[in-house]
VMD Tcl script that builds the backbone (N, CA, C; Angstrom):
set m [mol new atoms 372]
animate dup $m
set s [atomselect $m all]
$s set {name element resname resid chain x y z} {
  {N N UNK 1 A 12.191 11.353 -42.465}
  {CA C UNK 1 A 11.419 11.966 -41.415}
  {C C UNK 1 A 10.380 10.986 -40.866}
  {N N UNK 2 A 9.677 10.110 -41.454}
  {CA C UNK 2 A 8.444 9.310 -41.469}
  {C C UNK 2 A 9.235 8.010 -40.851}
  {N N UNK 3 A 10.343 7.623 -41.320}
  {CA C UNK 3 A 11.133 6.319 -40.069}
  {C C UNK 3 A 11.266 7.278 -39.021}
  {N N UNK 4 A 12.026 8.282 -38.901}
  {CA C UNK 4 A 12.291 8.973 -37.448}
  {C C UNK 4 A 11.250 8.828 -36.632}
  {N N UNK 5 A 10.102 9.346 -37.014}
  {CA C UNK 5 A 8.685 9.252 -36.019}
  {C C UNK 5 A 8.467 7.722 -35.951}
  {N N UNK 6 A 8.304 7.157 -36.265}
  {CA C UNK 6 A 7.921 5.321 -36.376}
  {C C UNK 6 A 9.143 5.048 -35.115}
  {N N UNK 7 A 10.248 5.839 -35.495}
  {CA C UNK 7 A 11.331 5.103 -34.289}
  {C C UNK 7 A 10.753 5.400 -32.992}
  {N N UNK 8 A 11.014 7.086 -33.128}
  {CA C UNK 8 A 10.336 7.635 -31.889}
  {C C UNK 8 A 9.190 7.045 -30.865}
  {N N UNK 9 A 7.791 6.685 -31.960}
  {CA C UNK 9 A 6.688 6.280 -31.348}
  {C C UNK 9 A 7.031 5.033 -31.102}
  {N N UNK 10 A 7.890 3.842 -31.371}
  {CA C UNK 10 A 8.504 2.918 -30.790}
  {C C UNK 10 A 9.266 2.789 -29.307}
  {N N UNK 11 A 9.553 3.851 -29.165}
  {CA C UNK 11 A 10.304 3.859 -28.287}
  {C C UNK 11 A 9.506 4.322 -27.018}
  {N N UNK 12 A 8.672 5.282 -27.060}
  {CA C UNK 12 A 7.910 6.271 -26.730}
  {C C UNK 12 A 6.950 4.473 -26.026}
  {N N UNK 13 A 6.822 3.623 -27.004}
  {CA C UNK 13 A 5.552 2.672 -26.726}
  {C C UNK 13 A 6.438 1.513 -25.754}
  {N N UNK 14 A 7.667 1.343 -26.206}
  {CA C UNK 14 A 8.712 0.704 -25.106}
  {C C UNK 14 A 8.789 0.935 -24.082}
  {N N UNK 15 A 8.823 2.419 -23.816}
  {CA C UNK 15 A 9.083 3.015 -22.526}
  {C C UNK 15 A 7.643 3.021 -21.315}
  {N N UNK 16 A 6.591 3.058 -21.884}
  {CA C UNK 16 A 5.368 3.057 -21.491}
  {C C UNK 16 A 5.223 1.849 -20.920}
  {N N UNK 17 A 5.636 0.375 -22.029}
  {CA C UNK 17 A 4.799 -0.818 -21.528}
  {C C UNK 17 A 6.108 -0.941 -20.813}
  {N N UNK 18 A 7.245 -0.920 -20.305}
  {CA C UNK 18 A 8.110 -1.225 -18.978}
  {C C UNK 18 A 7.691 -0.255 -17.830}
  {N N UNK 19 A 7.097 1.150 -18.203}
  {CA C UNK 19 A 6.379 1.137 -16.747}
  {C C UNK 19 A 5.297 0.625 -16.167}
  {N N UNK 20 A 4.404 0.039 -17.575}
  {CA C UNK 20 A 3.281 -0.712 -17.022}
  {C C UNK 20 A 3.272 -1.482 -16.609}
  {N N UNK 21 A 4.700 -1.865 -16.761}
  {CA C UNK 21 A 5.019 -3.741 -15.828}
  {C C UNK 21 A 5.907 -3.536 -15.170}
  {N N UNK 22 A 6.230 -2.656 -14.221}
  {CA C UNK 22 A 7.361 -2.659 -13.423}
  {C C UNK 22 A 6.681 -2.508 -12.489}
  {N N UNK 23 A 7.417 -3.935 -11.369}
  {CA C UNK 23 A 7.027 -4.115 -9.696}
  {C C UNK 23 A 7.931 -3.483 -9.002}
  {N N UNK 24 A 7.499 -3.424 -8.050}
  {CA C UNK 24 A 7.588 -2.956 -6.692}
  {C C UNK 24 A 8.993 -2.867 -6.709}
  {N N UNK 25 A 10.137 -1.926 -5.889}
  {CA C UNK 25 A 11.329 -2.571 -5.760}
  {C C UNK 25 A 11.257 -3.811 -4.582}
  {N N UNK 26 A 12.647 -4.497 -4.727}
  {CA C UNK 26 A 12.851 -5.656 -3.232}
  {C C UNK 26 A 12.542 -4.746 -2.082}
  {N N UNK 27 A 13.334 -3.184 -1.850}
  {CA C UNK 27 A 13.187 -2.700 -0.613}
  {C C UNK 27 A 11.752 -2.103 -0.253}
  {N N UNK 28 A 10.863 -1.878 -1.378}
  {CA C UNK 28 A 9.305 -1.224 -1.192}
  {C C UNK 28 A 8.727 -2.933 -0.541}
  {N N UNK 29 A 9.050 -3.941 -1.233}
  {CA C UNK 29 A 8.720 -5.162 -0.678}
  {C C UNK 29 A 8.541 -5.399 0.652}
  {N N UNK 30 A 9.926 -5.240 1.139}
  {CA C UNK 30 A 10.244 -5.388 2.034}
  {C C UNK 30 A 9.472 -4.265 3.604}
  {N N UNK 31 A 9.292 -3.732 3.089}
  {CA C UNK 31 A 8.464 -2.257 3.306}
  {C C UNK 31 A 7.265 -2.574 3.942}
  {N N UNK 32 A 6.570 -2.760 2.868}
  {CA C UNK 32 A 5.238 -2.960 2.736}
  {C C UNK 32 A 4.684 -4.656 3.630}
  {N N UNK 33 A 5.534 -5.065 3.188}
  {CA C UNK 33 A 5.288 -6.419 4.447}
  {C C UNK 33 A 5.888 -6.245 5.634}
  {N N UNK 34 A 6.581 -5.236 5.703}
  {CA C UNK 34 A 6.988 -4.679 7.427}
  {C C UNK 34 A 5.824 -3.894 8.118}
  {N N UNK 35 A 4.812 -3.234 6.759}
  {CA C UNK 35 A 3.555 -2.672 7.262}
  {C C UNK 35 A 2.657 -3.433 7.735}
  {N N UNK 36 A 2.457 -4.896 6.960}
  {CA C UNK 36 A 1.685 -5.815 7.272}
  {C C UNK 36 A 1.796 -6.701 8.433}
  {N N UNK 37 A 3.256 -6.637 9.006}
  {CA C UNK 37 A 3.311 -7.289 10.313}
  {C C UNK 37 A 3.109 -6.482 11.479}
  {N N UNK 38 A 3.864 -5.109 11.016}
  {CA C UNK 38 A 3.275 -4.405 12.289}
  {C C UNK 38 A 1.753 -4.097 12.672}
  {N N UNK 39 A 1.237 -4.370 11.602}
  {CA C UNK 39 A -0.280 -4.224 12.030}
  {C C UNK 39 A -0.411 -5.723 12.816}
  {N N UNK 40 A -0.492 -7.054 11.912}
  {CA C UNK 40 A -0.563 -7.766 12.400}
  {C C UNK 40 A 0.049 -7.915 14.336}
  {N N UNK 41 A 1.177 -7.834 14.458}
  {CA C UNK 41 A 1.691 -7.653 15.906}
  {C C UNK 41 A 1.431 -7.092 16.881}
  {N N UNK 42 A 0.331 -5.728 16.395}
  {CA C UNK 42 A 0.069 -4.521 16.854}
  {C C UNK 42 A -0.937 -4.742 18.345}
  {N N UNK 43 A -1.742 -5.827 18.363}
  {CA C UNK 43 A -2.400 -5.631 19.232}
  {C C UNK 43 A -3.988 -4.708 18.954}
  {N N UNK 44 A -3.440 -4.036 17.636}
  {CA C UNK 44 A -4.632 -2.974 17.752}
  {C C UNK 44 A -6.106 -3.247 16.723}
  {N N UNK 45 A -6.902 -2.915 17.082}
  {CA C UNK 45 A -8.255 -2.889 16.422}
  {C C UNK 45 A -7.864 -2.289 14.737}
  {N N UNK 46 A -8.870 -2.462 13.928}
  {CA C UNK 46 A -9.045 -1.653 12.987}
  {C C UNK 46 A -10.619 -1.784 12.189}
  {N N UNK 47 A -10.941 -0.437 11.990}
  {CA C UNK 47 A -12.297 -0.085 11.462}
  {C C UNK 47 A -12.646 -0.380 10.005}
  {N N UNK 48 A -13.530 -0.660 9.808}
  {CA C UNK 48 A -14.008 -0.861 8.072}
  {C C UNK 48 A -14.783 -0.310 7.864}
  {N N UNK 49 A -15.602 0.489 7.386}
  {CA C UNK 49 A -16.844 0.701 7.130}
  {C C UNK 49 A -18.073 0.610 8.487}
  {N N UNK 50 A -17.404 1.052 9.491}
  {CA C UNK 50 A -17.919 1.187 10.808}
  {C C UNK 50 A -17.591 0.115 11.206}
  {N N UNK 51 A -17.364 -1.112 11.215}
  {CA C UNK 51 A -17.183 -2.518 11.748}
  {C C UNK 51 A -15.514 -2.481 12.308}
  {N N UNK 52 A -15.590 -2.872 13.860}
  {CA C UNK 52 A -14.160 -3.356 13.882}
  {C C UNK 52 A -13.625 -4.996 13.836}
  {N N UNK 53 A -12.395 -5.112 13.568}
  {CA C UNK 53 A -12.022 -6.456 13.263}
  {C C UNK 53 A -10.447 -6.298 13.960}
  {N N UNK 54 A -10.308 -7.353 14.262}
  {CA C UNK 54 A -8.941 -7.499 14.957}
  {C C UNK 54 A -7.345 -7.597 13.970}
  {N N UNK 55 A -6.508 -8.028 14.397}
  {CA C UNK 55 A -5.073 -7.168 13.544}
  {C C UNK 55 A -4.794 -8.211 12.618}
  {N N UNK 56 A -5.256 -9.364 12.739}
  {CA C UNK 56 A -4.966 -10.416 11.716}
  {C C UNK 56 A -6.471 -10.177 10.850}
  {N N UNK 57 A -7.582 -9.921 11.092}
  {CA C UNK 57 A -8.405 -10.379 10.013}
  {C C UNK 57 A -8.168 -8.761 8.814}
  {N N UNK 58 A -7.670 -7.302 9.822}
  {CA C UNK 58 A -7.028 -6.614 8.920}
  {C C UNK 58 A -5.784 -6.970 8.257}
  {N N UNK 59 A -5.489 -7.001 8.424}
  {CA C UNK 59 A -3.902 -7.645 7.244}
  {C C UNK 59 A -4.472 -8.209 6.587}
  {N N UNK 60 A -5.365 -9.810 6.697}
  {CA C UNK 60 A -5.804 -10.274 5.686}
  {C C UNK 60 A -6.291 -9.529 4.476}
  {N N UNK 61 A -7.148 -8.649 5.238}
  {CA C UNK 61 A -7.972 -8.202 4.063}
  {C C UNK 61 A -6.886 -7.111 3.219}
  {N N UNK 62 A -6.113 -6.113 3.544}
  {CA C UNK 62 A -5.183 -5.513 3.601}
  {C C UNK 62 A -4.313 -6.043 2.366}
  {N N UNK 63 A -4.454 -7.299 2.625}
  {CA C UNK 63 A -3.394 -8.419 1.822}
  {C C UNK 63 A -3.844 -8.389 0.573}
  {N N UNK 64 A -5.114 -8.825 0.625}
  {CA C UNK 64 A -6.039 -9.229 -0.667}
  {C C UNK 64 A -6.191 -7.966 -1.442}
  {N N UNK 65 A -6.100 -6.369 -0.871}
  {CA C UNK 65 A -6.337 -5.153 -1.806}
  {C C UNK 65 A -5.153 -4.599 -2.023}
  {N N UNK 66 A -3.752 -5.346 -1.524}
  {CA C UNK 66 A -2.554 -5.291 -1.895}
  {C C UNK 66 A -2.481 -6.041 -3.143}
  {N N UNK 67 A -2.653 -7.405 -3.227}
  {CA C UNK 67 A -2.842 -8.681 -4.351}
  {C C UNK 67 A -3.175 -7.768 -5.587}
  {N N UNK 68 A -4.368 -7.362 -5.838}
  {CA C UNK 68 A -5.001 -6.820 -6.467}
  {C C UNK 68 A -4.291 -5.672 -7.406}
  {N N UNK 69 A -3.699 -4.287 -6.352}
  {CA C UNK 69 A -3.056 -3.501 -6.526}
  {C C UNK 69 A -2.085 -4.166 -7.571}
  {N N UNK 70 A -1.473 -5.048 -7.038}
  {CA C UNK 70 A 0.024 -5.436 -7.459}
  {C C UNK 70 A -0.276 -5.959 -9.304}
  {N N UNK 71 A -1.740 -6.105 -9.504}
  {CA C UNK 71 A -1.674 -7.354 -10.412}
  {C C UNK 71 A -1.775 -6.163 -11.245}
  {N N UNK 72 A -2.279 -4.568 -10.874}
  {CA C UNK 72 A -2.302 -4.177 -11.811}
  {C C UNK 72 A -1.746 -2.563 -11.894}
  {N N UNK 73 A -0.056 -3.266 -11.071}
  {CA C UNK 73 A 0.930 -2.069 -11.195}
  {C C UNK 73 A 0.330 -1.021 -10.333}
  {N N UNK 74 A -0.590 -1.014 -9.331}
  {CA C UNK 74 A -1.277 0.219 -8.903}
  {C C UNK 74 A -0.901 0.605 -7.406}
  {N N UNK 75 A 0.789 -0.163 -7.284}
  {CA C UNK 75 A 1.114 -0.226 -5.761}
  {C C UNK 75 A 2.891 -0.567 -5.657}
  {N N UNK 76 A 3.200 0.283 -5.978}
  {CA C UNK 76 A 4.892 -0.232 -6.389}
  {C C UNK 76 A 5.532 0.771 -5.354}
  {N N UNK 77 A 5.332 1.103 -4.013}
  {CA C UNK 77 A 5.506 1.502 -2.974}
  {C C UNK 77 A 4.845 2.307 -1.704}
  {N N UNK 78 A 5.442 1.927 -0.331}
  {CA C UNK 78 A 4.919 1.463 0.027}
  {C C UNK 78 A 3.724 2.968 0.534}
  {N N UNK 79 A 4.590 3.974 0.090}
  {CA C UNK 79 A 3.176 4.816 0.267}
  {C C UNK 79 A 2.071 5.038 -0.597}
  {N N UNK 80 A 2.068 4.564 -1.891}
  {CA C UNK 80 A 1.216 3.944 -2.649}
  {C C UNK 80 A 0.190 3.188 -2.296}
  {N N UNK 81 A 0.833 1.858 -1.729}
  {CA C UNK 81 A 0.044 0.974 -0.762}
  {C C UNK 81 A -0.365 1.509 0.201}
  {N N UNK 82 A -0.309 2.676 1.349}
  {CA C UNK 82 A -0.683 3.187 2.581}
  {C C UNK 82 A -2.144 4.075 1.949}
  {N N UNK 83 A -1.652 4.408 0.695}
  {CA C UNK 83 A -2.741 5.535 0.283}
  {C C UNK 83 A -4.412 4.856 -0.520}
  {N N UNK 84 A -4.128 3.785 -1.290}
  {CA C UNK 84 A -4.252 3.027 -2.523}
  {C C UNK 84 A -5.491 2.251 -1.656}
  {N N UNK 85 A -4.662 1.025 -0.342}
  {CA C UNK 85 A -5.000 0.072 0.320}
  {C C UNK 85 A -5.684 0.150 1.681}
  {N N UNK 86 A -4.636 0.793 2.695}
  {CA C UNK 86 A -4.417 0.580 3.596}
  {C C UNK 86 A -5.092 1.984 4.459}
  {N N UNK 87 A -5.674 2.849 3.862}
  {CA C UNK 87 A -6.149 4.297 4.482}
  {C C UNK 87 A -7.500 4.631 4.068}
  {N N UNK 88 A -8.412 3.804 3.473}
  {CA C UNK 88 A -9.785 3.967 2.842}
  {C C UNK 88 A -10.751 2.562 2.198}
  {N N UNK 89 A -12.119 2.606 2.313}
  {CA C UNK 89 A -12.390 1.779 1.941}
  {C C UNK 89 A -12.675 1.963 0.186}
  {N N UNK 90 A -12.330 1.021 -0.375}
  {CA C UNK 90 A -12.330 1.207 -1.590}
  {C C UNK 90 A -14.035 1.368 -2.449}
  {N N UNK 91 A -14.979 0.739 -1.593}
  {CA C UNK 91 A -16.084 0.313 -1.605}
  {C C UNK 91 A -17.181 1.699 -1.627}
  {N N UNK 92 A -16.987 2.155 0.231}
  {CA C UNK 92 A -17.506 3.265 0.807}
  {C C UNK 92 A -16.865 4.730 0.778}
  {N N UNK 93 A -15.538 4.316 0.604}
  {CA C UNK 93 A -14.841 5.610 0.599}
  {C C UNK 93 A -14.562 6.127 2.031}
  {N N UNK 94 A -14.595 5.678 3.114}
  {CA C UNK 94 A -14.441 5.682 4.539}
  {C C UNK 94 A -13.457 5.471 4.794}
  {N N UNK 95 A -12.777 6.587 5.124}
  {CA C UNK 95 A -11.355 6.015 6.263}
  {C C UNK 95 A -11.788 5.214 7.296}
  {N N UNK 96 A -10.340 4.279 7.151}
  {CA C UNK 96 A -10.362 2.782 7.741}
  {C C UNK 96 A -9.880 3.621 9.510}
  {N N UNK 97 A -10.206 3.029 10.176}
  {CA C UNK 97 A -9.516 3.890 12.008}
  {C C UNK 97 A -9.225 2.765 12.333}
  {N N UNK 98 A -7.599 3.502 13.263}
  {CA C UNK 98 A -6.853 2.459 14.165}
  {C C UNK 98 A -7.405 2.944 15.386}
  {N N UNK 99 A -7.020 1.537 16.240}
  {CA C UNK 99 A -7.600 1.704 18.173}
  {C C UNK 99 A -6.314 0.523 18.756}
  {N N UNK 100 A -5.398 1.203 18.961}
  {CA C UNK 100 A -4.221 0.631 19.847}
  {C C UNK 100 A -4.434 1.098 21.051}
  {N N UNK 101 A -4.305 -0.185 21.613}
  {CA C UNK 101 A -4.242 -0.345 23.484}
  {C C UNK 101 A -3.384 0.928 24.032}
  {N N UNK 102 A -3.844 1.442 24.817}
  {CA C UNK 102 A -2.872 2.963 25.732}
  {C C UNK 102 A -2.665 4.207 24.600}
  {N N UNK 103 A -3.648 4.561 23.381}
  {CA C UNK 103 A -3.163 5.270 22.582}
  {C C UNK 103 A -4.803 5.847 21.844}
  {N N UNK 104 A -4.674 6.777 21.299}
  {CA C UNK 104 A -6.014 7.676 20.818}
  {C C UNK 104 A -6.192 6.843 19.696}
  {N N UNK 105 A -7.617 6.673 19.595}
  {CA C UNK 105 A -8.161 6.294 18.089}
  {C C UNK 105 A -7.225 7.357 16.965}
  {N N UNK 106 A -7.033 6.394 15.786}
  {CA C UNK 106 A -6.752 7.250 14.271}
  {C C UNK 106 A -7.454 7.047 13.408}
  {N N UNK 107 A -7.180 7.665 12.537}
  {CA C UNK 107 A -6.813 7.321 10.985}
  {C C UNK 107 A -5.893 6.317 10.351}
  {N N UNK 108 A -5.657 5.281 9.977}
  {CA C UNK 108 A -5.428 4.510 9.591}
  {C C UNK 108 A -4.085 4.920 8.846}
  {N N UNK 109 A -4.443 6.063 7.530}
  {CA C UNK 109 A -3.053 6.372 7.358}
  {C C UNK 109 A -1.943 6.985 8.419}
  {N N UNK 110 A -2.735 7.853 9.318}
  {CA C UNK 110 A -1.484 8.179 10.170}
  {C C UNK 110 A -0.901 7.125 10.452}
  {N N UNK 111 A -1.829 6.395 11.503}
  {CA C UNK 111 A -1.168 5.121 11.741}
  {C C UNK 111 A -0.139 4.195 10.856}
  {N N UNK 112 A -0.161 4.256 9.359}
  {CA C UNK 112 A 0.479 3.169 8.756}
  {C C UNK 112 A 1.779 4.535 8.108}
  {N N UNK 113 A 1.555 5.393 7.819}
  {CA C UNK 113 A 2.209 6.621 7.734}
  {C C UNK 113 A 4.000 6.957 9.290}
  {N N UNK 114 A 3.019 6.145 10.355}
  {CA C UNK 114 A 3.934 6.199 11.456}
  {C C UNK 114 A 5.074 4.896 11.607}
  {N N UNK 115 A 4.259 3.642 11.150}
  {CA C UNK 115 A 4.780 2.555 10.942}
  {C C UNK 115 A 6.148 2.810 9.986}
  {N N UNK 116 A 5.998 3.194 8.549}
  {CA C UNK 116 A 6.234 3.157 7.597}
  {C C UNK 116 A 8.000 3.680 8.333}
  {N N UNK 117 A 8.159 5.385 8.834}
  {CA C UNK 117 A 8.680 6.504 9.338}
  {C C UNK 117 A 9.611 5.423 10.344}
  {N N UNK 118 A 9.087 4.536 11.077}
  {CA C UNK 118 A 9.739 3.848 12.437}
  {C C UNK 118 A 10.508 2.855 11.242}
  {N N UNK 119 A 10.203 1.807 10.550}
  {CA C UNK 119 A 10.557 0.910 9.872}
  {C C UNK 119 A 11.926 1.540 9.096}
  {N N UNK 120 A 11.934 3.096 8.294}
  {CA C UNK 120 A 13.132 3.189 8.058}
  {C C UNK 120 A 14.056 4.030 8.648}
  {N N UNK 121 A 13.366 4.527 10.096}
  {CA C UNK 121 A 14.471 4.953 11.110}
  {C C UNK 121 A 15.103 3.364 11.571}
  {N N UNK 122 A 14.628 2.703 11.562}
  {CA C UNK 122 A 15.193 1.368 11.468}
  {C C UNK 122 A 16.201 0.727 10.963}
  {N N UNK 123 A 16.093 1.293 9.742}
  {CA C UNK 123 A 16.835 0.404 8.840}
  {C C UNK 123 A 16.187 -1.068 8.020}
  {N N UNK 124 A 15.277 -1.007 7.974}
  {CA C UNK 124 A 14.528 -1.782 7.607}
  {C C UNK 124 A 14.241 -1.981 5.820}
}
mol reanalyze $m
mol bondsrecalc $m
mol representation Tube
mol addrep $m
């Protein structure tokens, strides 16, 4: 009875540390850096903590609280990353707002929420 449990809690501790280290799939990859260009490409503003910044210095930063995420399993798709990264400041707690040319201010997740929706009507 006393090996049975020793197996069990072995296994039980196997199964745990492969989810603690399991990345992203290739296609969440693939995903999630389709999020990062369409922002980048976008043309559009984005808000921080009241401050706006343009579509490359968001991605950057975007990038760096992706990095982070990743190092510690806290982003292994890509609505993970939309929720995690990309829709709040981690700091203030402030939703991040989009401002695209010909289109209503958002929310950031809608916005990356819409991206996400287009990318795999895509095929992407």
């Amino acid at each position: 009875m006393k090996h049975r449990i020793v197996l069990l809690a072995g296994l039980a501790l196997a199964a745990l540390s492969s989810v603690a280290t399991a990345a992203p799939s290739a296609a969440a990859q693939r995903e999630i850096s389709g999020l990062m260009q369409a922002l980048e490409r976008s043309g559009c503003r984005f808000q921080r903590n009241g401050s706006w910044y343009g579509a490359a210095e968001a991605k950057s930063h975007l990038q760096r609280k992706y990095d982070y995420l990743l190092k510690r399993n806290l982003a292994d798709t890509p609505e993970q990353f939309i929720e995690r990264a990309a829709s709040r400041s981690s700091i203030s707690g402030r939703a991040y707002r989009v401002a695209c040319p010909g289109a209503a201010e958002q929310d950031a997740s809608a916005w990356f929420q819409q991206q996400l929706r287009g990318l795999r009507a895509a095929g992407r």
